[in-house]
N, C-alpha and C positions, 0 to 999 in steps of 0.2 A: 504494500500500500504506500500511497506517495500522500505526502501531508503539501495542500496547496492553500494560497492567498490569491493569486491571480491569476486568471483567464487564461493567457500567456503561457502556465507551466503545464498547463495539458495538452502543449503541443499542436492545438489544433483536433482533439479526436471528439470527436460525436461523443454524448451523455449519457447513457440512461440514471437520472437521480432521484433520491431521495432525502428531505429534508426534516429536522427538527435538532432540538435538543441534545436528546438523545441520553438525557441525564440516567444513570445507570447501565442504559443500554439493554434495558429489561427483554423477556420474551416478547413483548409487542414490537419494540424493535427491532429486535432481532428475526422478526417478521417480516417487515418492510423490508432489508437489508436482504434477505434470502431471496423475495420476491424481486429487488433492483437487479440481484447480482443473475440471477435466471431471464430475468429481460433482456438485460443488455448481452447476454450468453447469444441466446437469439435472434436478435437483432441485430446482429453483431456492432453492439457498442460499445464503451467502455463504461464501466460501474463508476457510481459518486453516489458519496455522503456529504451534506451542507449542513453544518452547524456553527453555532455562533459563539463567541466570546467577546468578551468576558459577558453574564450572566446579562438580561434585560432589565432584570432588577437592582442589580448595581449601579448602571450606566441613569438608569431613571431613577433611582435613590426613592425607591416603592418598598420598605423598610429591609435592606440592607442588615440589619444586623441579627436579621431574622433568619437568611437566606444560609442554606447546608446543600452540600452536593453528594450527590450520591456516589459519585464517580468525578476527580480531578481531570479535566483534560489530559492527563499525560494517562491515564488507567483506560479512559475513552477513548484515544487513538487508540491504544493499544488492543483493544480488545473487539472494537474493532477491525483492525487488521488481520487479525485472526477469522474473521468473518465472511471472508475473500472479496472485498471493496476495493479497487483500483486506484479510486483518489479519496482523500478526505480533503476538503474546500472546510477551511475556517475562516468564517466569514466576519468580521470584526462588528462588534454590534455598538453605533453609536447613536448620539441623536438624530445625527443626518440619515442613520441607516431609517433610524426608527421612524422617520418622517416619510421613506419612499411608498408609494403607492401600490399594492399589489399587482395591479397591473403594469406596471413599472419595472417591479422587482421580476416577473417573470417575464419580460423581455430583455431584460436583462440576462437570465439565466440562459434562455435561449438565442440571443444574438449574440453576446462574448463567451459564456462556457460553451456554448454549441449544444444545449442540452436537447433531445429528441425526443426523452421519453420519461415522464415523470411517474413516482410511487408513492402515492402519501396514504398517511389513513384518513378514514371519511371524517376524524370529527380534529383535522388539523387543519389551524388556521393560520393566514400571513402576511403580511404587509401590514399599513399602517391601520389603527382600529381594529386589527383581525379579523378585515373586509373579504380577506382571501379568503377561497372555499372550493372545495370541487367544481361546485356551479359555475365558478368563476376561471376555471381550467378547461371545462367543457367546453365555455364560450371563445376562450383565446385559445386553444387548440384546433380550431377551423382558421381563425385567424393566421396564426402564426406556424402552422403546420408543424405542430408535437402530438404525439398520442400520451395517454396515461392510466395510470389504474390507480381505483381506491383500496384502501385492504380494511374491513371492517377491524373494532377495537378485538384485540384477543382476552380471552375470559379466563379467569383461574376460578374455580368454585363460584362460581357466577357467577363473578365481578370482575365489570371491566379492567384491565390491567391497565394503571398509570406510575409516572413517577412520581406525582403527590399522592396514592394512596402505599407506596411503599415508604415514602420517608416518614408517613401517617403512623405505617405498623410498627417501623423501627423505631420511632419515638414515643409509643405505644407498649413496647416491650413484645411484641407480636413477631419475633425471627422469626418462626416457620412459614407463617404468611408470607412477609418479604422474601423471604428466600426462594418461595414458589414462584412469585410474580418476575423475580430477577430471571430465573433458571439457572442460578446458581450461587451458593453463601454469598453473603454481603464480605468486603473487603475490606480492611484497613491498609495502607503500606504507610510506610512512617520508618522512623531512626529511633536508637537504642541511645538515651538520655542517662545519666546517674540521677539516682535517687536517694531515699535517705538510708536503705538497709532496710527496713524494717522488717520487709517479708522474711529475709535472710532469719533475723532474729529470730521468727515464728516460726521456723523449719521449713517455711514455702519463697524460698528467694524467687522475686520478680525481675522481671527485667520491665521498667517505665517508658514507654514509648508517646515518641512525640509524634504526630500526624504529618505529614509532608504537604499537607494544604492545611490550615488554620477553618478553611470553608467549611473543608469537608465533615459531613451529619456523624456524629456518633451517638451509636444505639445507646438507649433507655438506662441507668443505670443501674446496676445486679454485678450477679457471675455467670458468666457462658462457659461452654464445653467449646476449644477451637482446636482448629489447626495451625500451625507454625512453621511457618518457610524464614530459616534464620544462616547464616554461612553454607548456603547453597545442599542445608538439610531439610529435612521436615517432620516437624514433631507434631503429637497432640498435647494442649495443653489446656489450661483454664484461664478464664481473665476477667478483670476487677474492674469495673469503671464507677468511679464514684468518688466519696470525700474521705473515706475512709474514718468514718466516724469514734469508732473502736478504739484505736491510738492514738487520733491527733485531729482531725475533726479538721482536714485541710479546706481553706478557700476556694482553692482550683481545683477541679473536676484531675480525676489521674486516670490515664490506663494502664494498667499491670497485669503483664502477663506471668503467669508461672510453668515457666517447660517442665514437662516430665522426665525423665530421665537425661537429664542436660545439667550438665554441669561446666561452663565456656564463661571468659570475658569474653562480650559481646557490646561492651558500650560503643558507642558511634556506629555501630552497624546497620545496614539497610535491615528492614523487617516486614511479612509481610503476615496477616492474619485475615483467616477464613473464620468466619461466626458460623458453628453447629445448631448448636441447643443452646436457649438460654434456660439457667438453673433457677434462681433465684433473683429475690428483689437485696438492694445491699442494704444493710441494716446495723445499729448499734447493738452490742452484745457487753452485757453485763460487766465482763471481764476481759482479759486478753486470753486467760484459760478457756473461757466459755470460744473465741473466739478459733484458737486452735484447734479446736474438737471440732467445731462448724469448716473448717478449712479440711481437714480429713473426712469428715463425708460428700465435702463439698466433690473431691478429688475420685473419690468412687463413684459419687454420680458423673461426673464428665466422665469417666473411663469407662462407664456405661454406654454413656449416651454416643460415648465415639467409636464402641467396640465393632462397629460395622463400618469405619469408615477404613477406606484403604488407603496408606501413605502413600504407595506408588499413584494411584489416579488422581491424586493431587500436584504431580508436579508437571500435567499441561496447564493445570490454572495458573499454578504461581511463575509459571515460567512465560505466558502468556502475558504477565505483568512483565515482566524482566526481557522482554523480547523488544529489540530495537526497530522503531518502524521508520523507515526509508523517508527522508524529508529532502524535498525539492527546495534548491535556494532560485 
């Protein structure tokens, strides 16, 4: 996959695209994306993805400090890529963008990216107002000679699959929802930070991970059952998110992992975590003894809940993060 800005770097080849967001890259989109890439198979054209950055909400400061991503740009090419998408077009989103005309914007797409053949779902909107609409594709498709296809919303337990109703469940404490709607655990990657020891102390050493996007949603606070891709291994383990009320009753929210059978310096390291099961809500306990007791059952239910998961078929995912995708300057 080739990561594009301008018109220019595709050479000149005929389109078939699809367009949004694309925040987590859930099964709904990964629907669209199966549907473009089988198009343009056909048609013999070349695949594209158009997404925008930085977020619409940022740029129009529509409360910003509310705003969580599912998935960083760099985890969304990337997994993407993996998708078999020809180009990704990241289309910078600003006021000027935000002010173009739907009809505007798709003659645009069609006279300088050369697009042919478009694939949206039925209830995606675009241009200024979110005037754009299929209806609106139909009519400038006779115009401007492109064909297109809508793909109706895809359903998990008979709800329409979106990216606001998973960052819903993740902040809900609802992981196995999210994880169905995704078609696959939600992700963290982030760096390995020092901390204060404490887990050390308690016989469950953590390793403190800081998020490599500040943006990016993290889930509900508890303990989960995870996976763990850490120096090009992958372990199961468990992980903390919270204030850690029990010891110290921190101000900042913390993530803490605890490997299993790991025992490594690992500070500054890349990390990357798969959320399984979540276990429990985090909570203050009596004591620090009450607290180690709750830490060892905690640790037999993740190894429960993860006794069916296999390390080997984990590492197309996390490699799939780790996988360089091809950028056009």
């Amino acid at each position: 996959m080739i990561i594009i800005q301008r018109p220019q770097q595709t050479r000149g080849k005929e389109l078939a695209l699809t367009m949004g967001f694309f925040d987590g890259v859930h099964l709904g989109h990964r629907e669209l994306v199966s549907k473009v890439v089988h198009s343009a198979n056909l048609m013999g054209l070349e695949s594209a993805a158009l997404t925008f950055w930085p977020h619409p909400r940022l740029v129009l400061h529509k409360d910003p400090e509310k705003l969580r991503f599912l998935t960083t740009l760099n985890e969304k090419s990337k997994i993407l890529a993996k998708l078999g998408i020809d180009y990704l077009i990241i289309q910078e989103f600003s006021r000027d963008f935000f002010n173009i005309e739907a009809e505007e914007f798709i003659k645009y797409l069609v006279n300088d990216f050369k697009v042919r053949h478009f694939v949206i779902g039925s209830d995606h909107r675009f241009g200024k107002g979110a005037r754009g609409n299929p209806e609106l594709l139909e009519k400038l498709s006779k115009e401007l000679n492109f064909t297109f296809n809508t793909i109706p919303p895809l359903t998990v337990n008979n709800i329409d699959i979106s990216s606001t109703k998973i960052r819903h469940a993740l902040n809900d404490g609802s992981l196995e929802s999210a994880n169905k709607m995704l078609g696959y655990p939600y992700l963290i990657t982030g760096a390995v930070q020092n901390g204060n020891q404490i887990g050390r102390k308690l016989g469950f050493p953590t390793a403190n991970i800081r998020p490599n996007d500040p943006l990016k949603l993290i889930p509900k606070a508890g303990v989960y059952a995870v996976m763990v891709h850490v120096n090009d291994r992958i372990y199961k383990g468990m992980l903390n998110i919270g204030f850690r009320p029990t010891v110290e009753m921190s101000k900042k929210q913390t993530i803490e992992v605890n490997i299993f059978d790991f025992n490594e310096d690992i500070y500054t390291l890349g990390i990357e975590i798969a959320f399984i099961s979540r276990l429990r809500d985090e909570k203050r306990f009596p004591s620090i003894e009450h607290l180690k007791e709750q830490l060892v059952i905690d640790k037999h239910h993740a190894l429960d809940a993860l006794k069916n998961e296999n390390i080997e078929s984990y590492k197309k995912l996390f490699l799939t993060l780790r996988a360089e995708s091809k950028r056009n300057h």
